[in-house]
Every structure is written in C-alpha cells, then in structure tokens.
N, C-alpha and C positions, 0 to 999 in steps of 0.2 A: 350458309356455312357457319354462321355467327352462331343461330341459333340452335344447331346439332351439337356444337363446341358445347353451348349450354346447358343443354339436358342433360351431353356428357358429364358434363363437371357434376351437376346434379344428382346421377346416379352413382359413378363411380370416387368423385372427389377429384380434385389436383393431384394430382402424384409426382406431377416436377418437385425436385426439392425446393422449400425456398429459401430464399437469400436473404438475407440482412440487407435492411436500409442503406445505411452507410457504403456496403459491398457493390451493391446495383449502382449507387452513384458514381462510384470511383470507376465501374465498369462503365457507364455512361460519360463520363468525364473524358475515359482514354479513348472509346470508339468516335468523341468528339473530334479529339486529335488526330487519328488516324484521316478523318473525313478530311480535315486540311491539310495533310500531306499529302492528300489525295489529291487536294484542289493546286497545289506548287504544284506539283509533277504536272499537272494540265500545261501548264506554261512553257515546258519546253519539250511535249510531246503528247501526241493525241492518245496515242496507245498507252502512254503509261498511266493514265487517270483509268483508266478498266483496268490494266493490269492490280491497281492498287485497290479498288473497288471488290475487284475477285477474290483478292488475295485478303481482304479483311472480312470478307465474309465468307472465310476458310475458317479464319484465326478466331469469330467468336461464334463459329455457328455450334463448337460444342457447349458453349457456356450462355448462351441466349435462348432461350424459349422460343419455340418456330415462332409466336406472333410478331415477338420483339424480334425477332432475325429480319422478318420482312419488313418489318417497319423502317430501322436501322439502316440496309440496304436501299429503300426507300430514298431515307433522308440522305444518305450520300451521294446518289446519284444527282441530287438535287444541290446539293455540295458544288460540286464538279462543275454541274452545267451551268455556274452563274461565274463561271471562272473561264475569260478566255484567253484561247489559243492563239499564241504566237509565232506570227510565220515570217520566216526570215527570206530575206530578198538578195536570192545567190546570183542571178541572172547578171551577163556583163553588160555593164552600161546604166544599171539602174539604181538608184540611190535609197539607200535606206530610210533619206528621208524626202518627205514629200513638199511643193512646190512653196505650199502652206505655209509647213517649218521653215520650212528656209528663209520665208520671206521675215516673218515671224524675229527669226534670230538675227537676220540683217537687221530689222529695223531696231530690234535692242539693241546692238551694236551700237548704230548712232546714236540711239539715246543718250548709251554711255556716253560717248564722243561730245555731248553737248552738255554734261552732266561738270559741271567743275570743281567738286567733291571727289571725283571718281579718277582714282589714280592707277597704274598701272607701272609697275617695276623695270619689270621685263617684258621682253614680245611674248604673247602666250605660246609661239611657235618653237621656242627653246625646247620649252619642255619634251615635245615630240623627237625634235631632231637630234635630242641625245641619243635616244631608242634606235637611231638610223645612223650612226657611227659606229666604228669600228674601235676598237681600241688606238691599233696605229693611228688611223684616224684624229683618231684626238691627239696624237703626238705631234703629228705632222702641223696640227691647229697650232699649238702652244708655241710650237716651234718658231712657224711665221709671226707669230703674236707678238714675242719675246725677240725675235731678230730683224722683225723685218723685212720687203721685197728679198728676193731668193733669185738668182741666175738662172736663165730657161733661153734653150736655143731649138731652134728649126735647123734642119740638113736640107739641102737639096742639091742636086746636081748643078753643074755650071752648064751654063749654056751664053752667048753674045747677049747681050740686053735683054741677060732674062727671061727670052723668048722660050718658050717648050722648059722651062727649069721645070725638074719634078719633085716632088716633096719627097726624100726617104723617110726623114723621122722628123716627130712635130714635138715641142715642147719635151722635149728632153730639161730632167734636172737634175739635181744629186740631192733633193730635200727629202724625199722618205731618207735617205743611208744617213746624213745628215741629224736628224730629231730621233732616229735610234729603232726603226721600224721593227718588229720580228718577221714579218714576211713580206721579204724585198720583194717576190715573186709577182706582190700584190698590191705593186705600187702603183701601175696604171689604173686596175680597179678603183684604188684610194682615192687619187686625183679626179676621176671622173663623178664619181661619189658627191666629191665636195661641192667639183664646180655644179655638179645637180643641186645639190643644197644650197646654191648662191651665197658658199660661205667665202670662194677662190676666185680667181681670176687668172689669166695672162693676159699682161700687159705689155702694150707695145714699145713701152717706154725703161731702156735698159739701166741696168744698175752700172756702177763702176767697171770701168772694160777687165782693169786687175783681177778681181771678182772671176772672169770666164775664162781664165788661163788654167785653173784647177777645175773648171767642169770640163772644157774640151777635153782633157787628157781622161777624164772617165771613161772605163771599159764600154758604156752603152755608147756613147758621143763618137770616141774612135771608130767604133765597130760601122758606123753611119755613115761616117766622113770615106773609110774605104769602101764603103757599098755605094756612096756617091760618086766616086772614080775620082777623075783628073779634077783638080781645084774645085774642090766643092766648095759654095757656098754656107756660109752661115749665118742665121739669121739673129740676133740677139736681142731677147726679151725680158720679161721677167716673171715671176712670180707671185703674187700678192693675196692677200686676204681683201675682199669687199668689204664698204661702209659697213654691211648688216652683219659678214665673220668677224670683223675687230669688236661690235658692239657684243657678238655671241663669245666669242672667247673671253671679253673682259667681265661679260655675266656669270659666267658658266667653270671658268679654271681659274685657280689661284696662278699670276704670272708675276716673274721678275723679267724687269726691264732690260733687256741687253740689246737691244736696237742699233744697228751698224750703220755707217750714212751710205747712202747710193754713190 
C-alpha cells in the first residue's frame, strides 16, 4: 500500500491542501488532549474511553489526512490502554479496601501513637459524625451540654414484687421540647440516633425528685401512666451525655454554661 500511495503521489502530486506548520501542531497539540480525556473517562467507565476514542476520530477525521487519521487513532488507543479501570466494590459485606491496607493504616496508626511530635486536637471521628446529625439533633446536644443530666422515666404497670410488671413506655423525657426541636414527631428517632453515636446515655442514677414533678404531668408520661392502669409504676432515671458527647460538644459548639445541680 506504501508503495502505490507512491507512485501515486509521483504521478498525480498531493492534492490534499497543506497546512502551515505552526496549524498541524496546534492540531496535534489538541488531539493530544482529547487522547487524555480520553484516558480520565477510562477511570470511571469502560465504555466511555471508546465512546471518546469514536467520537475524536469523527471530530478530526475531516481535518487529518487518511495517514495521519490512522495513526492518531492508533496512538489513542494506546492512550487509553495504559490507563486503568476502576472497579468499585458494591457487594454487601465487602470492604473497599483490602486486608493489606488495612493492616497497612493500623500499623501507621500506632506509629503515630508512639510518635511524641504527633499531636491530635480532636478525635478524627468528629468530623464524620457532624455529617450523621440532624439539626435538632445538635439542639438537643447543646442542650444537655449547657444544662446538664435531664429527667427520664420508665412506665410500667403495677404488679406485687414486681412480678409480671410490663414496660408501657421507656425513657420518656421532655429534652427534645425543652432545647427547642422543629420536629417533635422526631424525637424518638433523635434520641436513638445519639445513643447510636455514643454521644447519650440513660442513666440509672436520678436527678433531683423536684425535677420529675414537671415531666410526669407531660401529655406523653400521662398518656402511659393511664395505659398503665391502677398505680403504675415509675421508674426515675436520667438523661445524660457520655464522657466522648461532652468532649464532642465541647469541640464541636460554642456553649454557655447553665448547668443545674442534680
């Protein structure tokens, strides 16, 4: 084929136009570029390094010379294939990363740990657990932070020594209505939320008895103590932020001190 192209030229001449120096380069300059957008796109899908591959040798096949077209095309594919494909790990149960890394990033970990240079402000786990609150959420945080243990009662029915007592309602409190919630509806959500996050607690240990004379009479409390029947039971607890929620609220929100004694 080379050498028919030859003779042709020979007898009839080049009749492609040509181009200017400087023109061919800046045209080889851009199909440069195209070839490594070609090779990103590889990264986060197999099909779109040929779709980009097609689609640029649409784009100059009217301005390239058949040689130079193949060549071109050529050289991206070549582009492409030194560029790999990443595959991501949707399967349940399986970690993105491998036993390797892992080990890998524990053992930096201690390094740090033994590193006495190496200082650390906060728990790096702050950061995330913003992202996993709710707005109210974080009311309810400052709240406790700023006042302190919070009044929490159990209901259960009366029964002789307790025997067969059943639980109606557990950890009732009046702290979302209290720190100023917008969605009261979403106050058990809230509280489970936290104690998830080990930022809460209930504690066995009650605050002042004065204290649970204004949550009994709360619409939810009432409504338990009659679903309980004859002399119900009440069990008086409390409320509280964990060692790690006092240290996250004191990182994380500006607080004023209003702390009530138990």
């Amino acid at each position: 084929m080379a050498e028919e192209r030859k003779r042709e030229l020979a007898v009839n001449g080049d009749r492609s136009p040509a181009r200017p120096q400087g023109e061919r380069r800046l045209l080889w300059d851009a199909l440069r570029a195209v070839g490594q957008v070609a090779g990103v796109a590889a990264r986060t899908a197999e099909w779109a390094a040929e779709t980009a591959v097609e689609a640029s040798r649409q784009m100059v096949g009217a301005v390239v010379p058949p040689d130079d077209s193949a060549r071109l095309e050529a050289a991206m594919r070549q582009v492409v294939s030194y560029v790999p494909v990443e595959q991501s790990v949707n399967e349940p149960g399986v970690s993105a990363r491998g036993p390797a890394e892992l080990r890998q990033r524990g053992d930096a970990l201690l390094a740090r740990s033994a590193d006495v240079y190496f200082t650390e402000e906060v728990h790096p786990a702050f950061d995330h657990m913003l992202d996993e609150l709710a707005p109210d959420e974080a009311r309810i945080l400052r709240f406790l932070a700023q006042s302190g243990p919070q009044p929490s009662v159990d209901v259960r029915t009366f029964r002789p020594l307790g025997i067969g007592s059943e639980l109606v309602a557990g950890n009732l409190t009046s702290v979302p209505e209290q720190s100023g919630v917008r969605h009261l509806d979403r106050s058990s959500s809230y509280l489970i939320n936290l104690k998830r996050l080990g930022l809460v607690e209930i504690s066995d240990d009650p605050v002042v008895l004065s204290r649970y004379m204004v949550l009994e009479v709360q619409p939810n409390v009432d409504a338990a103590m009659k679903q309980a029947g004859r002399s119900p039971k009440v069990i008086r607890k409390s409320l509280v932020l964990t060692d790690f929620g006092r240290e996250f609220c004191a990182a994380c929100f500006t607080l004023e001190s209003r702390h009530e004694a138990n």
